[in-house]
N, C-alpha and C positions, 0 to 999 in steps of 0.2 A: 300152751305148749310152744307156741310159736316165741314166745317172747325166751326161751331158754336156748331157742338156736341162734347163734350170732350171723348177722348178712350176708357175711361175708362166705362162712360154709355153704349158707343154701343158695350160691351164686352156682349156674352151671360151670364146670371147669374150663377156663381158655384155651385157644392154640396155645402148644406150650412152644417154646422160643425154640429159633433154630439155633445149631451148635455152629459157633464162628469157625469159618475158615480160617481165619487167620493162626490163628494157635498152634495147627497143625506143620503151616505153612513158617512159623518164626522157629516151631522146634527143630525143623529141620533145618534151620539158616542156623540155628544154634549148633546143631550136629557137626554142619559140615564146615564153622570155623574151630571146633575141636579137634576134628580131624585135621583139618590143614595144619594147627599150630602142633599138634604132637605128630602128623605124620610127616609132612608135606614138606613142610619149611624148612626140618633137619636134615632131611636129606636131599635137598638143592644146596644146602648149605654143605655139606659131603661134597658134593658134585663139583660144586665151585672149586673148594680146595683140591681135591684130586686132581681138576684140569689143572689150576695155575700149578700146581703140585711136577704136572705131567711137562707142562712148557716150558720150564725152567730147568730141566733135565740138560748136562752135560758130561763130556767126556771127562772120565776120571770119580765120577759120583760111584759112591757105594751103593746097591742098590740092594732089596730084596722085593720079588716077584709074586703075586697073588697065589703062585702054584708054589712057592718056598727056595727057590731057586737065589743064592746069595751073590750078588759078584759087583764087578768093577765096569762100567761103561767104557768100552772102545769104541764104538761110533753111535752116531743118532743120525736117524735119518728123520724121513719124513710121517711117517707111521710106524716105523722099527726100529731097533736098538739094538748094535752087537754088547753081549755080556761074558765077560772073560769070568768062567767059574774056577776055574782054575790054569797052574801054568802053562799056557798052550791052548786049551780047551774053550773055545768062545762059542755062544748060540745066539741066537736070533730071538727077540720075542717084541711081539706090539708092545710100541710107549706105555698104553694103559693096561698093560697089565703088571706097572712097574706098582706094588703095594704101597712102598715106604723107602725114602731115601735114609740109610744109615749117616751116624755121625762119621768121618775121616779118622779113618785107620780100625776101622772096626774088622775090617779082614787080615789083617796082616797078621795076627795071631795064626791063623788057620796055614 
């Protein structure tokens, strides 16, 4: 009978191998440059343009404001910006909340 079981069955079973750390530990370096290139990096890259976006800001630019506010720049200061929304009619609002500078002559219709 013995010659029909192979050795290697009637071996008692070994420690069985421990599970590598490392695995766990690359999935997660894997995770977290996924996240950087689809989260991260887009929006520094956002960031970037809006400031230089923000610093090149001058009197005369057509602006529209993150709140929808449309107008023409009369002063810039050093955190603030007068906005003529209409004839007469000028507000205050921080640089950064200036959304988008319009192309020249975009208001003159209005």
């Amino acid at each position: 009978m013995l010659s029909l079981i192979p050795p290697a069955l009637a071996q008692s079973p070994g420690a069985s191998p421990q599970p590598s750390l490392m695995q766990p530990l690359v999935l997660l370096v894997i995770f977290f440059l996924i996240f950087y290139f689809i989260a991260i990096r887009p929006q520094m890259k956002r960031q970037r343009e809006h400031r230089a976006m923000v610093e090149s800001l001058q009197r005369g630019d057509e602006v529209v404001t993150q709140g929808g506010l449309a107008g023409r720049i009369e002063e810039v200061g050093d955190s603030f910006l007068s906005l003529e929304i209409a004839q007469g009619v000028r507000v205050k609002v921080q640089k950064f909340a200036v959304a988008a500078v319009l192309p020249k002559g975009t208001l003159k219709g209005d």
